[in-house]
C-alpha positions as CSV (number, residue, x, y, z in Angstrom):
1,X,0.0,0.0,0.0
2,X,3.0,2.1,0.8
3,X,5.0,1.7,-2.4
4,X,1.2,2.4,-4.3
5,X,0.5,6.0,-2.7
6,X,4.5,6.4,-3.3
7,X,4.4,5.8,-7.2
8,X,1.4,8.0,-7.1
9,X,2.6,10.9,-5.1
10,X,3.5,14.7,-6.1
11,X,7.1,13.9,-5.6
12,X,7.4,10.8,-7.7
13,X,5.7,12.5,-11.0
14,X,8.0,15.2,-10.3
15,X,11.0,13.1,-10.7
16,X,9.5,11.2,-13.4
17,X,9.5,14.8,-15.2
18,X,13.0,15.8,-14.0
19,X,14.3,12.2,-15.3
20,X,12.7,12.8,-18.6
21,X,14.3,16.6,-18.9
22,X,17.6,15.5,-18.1
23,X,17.3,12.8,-21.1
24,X,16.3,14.9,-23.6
25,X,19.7,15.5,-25.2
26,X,21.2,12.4,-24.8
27,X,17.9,10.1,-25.3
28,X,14.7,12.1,-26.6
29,X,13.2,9.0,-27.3
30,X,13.3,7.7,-23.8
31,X,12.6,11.2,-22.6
32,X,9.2,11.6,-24.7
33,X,8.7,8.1,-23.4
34,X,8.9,9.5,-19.2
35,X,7.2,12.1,-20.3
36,X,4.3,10.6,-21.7
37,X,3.8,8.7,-18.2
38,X,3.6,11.7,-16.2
39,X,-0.6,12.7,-17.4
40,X,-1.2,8.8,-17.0
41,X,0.2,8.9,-13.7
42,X,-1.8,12.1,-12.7
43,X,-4.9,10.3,-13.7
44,X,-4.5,7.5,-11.9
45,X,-3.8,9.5,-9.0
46,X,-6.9,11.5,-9.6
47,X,-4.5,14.6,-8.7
48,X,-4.7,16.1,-12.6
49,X,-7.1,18.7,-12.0
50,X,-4.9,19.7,-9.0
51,X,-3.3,23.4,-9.9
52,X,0.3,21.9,-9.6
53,X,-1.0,18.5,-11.7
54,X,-2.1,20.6,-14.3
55,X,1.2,22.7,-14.1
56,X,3.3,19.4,-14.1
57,X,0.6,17.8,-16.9
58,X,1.5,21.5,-18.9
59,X,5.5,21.3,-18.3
60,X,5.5,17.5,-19.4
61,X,3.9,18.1,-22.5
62,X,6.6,20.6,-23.4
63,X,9.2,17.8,-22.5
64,X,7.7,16.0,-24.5
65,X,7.0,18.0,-27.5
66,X,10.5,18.8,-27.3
67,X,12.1,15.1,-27.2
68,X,10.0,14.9,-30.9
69,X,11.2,17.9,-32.1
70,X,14.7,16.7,-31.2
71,X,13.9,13.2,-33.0
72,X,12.9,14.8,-35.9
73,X,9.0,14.5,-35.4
74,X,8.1,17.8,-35.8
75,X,4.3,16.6,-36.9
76,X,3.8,15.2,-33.3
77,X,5.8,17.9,-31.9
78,X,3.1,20.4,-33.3
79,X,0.4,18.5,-32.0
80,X,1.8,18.8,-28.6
81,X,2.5,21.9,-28.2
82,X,-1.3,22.6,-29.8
83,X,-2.5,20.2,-27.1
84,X,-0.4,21.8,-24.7
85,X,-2.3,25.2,-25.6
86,X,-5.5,24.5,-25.1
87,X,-4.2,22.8,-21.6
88,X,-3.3,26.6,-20.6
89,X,-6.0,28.2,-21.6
90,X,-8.1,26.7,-19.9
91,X,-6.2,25.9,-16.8
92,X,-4.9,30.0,-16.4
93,X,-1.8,29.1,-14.4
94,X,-0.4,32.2,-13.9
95,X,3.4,31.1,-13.5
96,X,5.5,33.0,-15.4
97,X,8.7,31.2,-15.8
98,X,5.8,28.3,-17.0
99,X,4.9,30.6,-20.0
100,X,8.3,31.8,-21.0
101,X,9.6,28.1,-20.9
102,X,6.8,27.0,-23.2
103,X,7.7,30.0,-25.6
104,X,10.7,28.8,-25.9
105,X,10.7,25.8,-26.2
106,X,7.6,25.9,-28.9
107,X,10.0,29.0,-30.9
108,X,12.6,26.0,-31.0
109,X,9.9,23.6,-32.9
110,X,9.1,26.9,-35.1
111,X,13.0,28.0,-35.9
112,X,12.9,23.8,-36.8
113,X,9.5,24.0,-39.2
114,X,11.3,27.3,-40.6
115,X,7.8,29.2,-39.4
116,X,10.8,32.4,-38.6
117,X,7.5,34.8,-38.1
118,X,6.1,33.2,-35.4
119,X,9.3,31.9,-33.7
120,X,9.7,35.6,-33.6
121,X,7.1,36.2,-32.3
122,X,7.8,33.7,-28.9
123,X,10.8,34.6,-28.3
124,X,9.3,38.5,-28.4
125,X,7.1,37.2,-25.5
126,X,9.6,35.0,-24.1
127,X,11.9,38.1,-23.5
128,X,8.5,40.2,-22.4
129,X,8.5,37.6,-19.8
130,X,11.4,37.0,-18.9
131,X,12.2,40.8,-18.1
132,X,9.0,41.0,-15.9
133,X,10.1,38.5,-13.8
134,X,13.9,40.0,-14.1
135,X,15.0,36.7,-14.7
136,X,18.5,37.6,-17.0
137,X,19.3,33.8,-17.2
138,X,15.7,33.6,-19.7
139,X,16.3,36.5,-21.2
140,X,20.2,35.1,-22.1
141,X,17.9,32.1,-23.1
142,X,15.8,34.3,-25.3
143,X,19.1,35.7,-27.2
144,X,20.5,32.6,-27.8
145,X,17.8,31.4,-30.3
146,X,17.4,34.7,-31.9
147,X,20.4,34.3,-32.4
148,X,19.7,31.1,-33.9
149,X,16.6,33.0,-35.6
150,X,19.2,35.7,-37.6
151,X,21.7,33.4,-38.3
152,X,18.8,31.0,-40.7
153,X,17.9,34.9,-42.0
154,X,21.4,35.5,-42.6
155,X,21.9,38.7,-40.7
156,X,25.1,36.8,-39.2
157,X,26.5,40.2,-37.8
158,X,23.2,40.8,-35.9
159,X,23.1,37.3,-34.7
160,X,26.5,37.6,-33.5
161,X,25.6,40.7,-31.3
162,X,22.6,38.9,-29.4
163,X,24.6,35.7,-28.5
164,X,27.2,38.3,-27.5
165,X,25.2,40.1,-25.1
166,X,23.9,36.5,-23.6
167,X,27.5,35.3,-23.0
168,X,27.8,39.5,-20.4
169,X,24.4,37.8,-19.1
170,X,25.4,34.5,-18.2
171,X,28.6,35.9,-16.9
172,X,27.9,35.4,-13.5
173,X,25.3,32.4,-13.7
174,X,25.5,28.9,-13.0
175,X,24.4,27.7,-16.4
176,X,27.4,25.9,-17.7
177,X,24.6,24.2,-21.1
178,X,23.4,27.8,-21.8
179,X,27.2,29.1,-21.7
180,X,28.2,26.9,-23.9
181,X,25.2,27.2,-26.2
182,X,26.0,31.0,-26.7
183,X,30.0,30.2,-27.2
184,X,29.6,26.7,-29.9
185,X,27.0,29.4,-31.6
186,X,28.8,32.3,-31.5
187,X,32.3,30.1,-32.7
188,X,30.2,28.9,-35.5
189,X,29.3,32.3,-36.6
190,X,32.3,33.7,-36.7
191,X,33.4,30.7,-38.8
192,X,31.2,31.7,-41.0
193,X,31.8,35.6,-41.1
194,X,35.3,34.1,-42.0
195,X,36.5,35.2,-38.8
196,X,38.4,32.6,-38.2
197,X,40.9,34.1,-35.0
198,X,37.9,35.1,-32.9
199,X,36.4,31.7,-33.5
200,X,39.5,30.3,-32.6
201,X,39.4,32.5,-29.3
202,X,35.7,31.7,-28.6
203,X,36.9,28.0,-28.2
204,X,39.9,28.6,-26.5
205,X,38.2,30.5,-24.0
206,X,35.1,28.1,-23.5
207,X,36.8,24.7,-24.3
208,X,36.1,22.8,-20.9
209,X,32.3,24.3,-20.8
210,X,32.4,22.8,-24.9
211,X,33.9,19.9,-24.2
212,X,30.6,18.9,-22.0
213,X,32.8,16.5,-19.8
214,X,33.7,14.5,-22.9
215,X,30.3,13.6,-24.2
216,X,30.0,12.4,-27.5
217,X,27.9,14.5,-29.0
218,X,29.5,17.6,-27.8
219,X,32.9,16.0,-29.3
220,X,31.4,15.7,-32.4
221,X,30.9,19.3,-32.5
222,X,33.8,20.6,-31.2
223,X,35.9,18.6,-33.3
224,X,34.0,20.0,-36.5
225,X,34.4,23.5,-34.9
226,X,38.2,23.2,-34.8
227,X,38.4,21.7,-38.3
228,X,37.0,24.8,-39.8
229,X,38.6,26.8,-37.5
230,X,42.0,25.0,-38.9
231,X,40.9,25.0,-42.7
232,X,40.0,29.0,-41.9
233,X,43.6,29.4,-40.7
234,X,45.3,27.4,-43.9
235,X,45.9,24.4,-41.9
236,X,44.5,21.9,-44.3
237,X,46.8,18.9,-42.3
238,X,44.9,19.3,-39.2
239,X,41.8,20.6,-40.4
240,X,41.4,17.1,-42.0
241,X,42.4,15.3,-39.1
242,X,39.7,17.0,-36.9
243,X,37.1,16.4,-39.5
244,X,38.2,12.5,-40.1
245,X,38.1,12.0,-36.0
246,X,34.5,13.9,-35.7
247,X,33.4,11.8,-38.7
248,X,34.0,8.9,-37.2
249,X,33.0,9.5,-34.3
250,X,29.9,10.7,-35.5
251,X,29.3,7.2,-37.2
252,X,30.1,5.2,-34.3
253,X,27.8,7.0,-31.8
254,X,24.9,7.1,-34.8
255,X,24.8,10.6,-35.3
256,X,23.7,10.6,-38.9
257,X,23.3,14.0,-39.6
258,X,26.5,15.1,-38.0
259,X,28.6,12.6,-39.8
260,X,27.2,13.8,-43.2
261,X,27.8,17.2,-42.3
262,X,31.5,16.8,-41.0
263,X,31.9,14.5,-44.2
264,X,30.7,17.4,-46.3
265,X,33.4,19.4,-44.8
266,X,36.4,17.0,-45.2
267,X,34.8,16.9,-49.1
268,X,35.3,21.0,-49.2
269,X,38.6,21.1,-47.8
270,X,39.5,17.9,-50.4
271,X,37.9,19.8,-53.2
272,X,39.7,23.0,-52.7
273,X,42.6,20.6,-53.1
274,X,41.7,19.3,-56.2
275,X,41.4,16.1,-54.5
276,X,38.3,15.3,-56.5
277,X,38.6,11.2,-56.3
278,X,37.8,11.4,-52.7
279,X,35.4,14.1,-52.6
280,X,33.8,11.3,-54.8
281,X,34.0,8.7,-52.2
282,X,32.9,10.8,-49.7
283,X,30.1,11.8,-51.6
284,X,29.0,8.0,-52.2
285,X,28.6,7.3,-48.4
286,X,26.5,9.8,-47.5
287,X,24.4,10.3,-50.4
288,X,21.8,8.0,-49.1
289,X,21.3,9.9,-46.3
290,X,19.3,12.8,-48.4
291,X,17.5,9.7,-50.8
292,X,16.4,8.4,-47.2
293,X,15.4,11.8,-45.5
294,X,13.3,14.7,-45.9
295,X,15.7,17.8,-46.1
296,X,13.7,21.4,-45.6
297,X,13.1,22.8,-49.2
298,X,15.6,25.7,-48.8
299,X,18.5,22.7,-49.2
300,X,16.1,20.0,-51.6
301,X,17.8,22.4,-54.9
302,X,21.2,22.1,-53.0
303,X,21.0,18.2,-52.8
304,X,19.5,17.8,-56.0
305,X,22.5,19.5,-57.6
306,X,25.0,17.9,-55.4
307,X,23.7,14.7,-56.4
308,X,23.2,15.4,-60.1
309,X,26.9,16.3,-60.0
310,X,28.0,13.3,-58.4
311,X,26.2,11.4,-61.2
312,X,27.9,13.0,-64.0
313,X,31.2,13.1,-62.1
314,X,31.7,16.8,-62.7
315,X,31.6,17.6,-58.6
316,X,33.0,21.3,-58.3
317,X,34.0,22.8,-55.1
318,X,31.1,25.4,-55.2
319,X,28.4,22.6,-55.2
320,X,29.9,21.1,-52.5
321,X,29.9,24.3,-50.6
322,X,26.2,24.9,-51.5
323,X,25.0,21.7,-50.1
324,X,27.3,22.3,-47.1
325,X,26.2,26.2,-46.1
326,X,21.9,24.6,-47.1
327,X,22.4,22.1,-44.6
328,X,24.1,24.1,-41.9
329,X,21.6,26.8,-42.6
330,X,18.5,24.5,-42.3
331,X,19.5,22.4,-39.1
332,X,18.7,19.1,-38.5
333,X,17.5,16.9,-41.4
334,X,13.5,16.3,-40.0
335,X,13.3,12.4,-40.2
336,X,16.6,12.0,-38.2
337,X,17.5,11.8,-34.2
338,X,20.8,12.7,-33.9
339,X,21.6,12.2,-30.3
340,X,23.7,9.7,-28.2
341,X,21.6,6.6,-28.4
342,X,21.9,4.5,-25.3
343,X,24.5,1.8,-25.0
């Protein structure tokens, strides 16, 4: 009788959420999974028309529509965060922090749908919010993905300002993932201003925050990050090195998209070489991944020329660099999850 109250108490379905939130990048599948079990649970409580069941049923339906997003469901995602509507409306929780988490997290699912008006639109609430409640940590938050938002738009130096000013706001907070969300996006940026030293710098400065204690996917990335940062600074040798070790990394863990998009980089610093025999190669293995995948329609012309190319062996270094700059443009491929999959 004990152990049945237990599994049914406020604490327990609040660890049940926590468990799921701390999942989501490493396992959004078992995280929309956890999630899922926290209305279910409420129910069978009878404690979901409680105010803090229906703020724990709203906040797990954002965990949850946010483990989709991140596996590339962004049909299910939708409907979750439409569900997840309609739950606060009609509940009127008056939580603030609650309504600026959902706008984020839903502008996240829009920058992914490229929908750039309304994810706009969120994050203009989001920072509304946030500054009500004086709460510089959300508002850091907020600039990271507009950041995100003008960097799709391609007003890079406009993007690089915002996740500037959230680095001075997370200056003195204890938010080691956001930190390093503003520095790997900022790095990125600069890469792609072709400013190759301050990228360089960026990474430098924030390499243990980066490194996310030697997690896979954050390897991944910073490996890529340093190969451009290398190719930037005509060091071909080690630029390729980087991108070989990320790639394969990247394949071993399972991380599709982020092995195609390393390999794409390896194939611009080959092609620039002339090296066009094993831009070919490289072009072979991950070809399947775009006749496999939905890619957003801002990159389809990009792979369709890439791949027309490849066909009539007549691969040039400026197709490769179009599919490359589409891809990193339009994030993550839809039909893919690329996180660490469990062992």
């Amino acid at each position: 009788a004990a152990a049945h109250v237990r599994f049914r108490s406020r604490s327990f379905v609040e660890r049940l959420l926590a468990t799921a939130q701390e999942l989501l990048r490493e396992d959004p599948r078992e995280a929309s999974q956890l999630a899922g079990l926290v209305p279910v649970t409420l129910i069978a409580a009878g404690t979901v028309h409680t105010p803090w069941g229906q703020e724990l049923r709203v906040r797990a339906l954002a965990c949850r529509g946010n483990a989709l997003r991140l596996l590339g469901d962004l049909a299910a995602a939708d409907a979750c965060f439409a569900e997840l509507r309609r739950r606060l409306a009609t509940a009127k929780l008056d939580d603030v922090a609650l309504h600026a988490e959902v706008c984020s997290l839903e502008a996240s699912l829009r920058l992914a749908q490229r929908r750039f008006s309304e994810a706009e639109d969120l994050l203009d609430r989001m920072v509304l919010l946030t500054r009500l409640a004086g709460d510089d940590v959300g508002l850091a938050k907020a600039q990271i993905q507009r950041g995100i938002l003008l960097r799709q738009r391609d007003q890079l130096d406009a993007a690089a300002a915002g996740l500037r000013e959230a680095l001075g706001l997370l200056a003195d907070a204890d938010e080691p993932k956001l930190m390093a969300a503003a520095a790997g996006n900022l790095a990125v940026l600069e890469c792609e201003r072709e400013r190759f030293d301050a990228a360089a710098e960026i990474v430098e400065t924030h390499r243990e925050l980066l490194s996310s204690g030697g997690s896979p996917s954050a390897t991944v990335l910073l490996l890529g990050l340093e190969g451009r940062i290398a190719q930037g600074l005509g060091r071909p040798e080690e630029a390729a090195e980087k991108f070989l070790a990320a790639h394969r990394l990247a394949l071993a863990r399972g991380f599709e998209y982020d092995a195609a998009l390393v390999a794409l980089d390896l194939a611009l610093l080959y092609a620039e070489q002339g090296r066009f025999a094993e831009v070919r190669e490289i072009a072979a293995t991950i070809q399947p991944l775009f006749a496999s995948r939905e890619v957003h329609r801002e990159a389809t012309a990009a792979v369709l020329l890439f791949q027309q190319a490849v066909a009539a062996e007549r691969i040039t270094v400026e197709a490769v660099r179009s599919l490359r700059d589409a891809l990193q443009r339009s994030g993550r491929l839809p039909a893919a999850a690329q996180r660490e999959r469990p062992s």
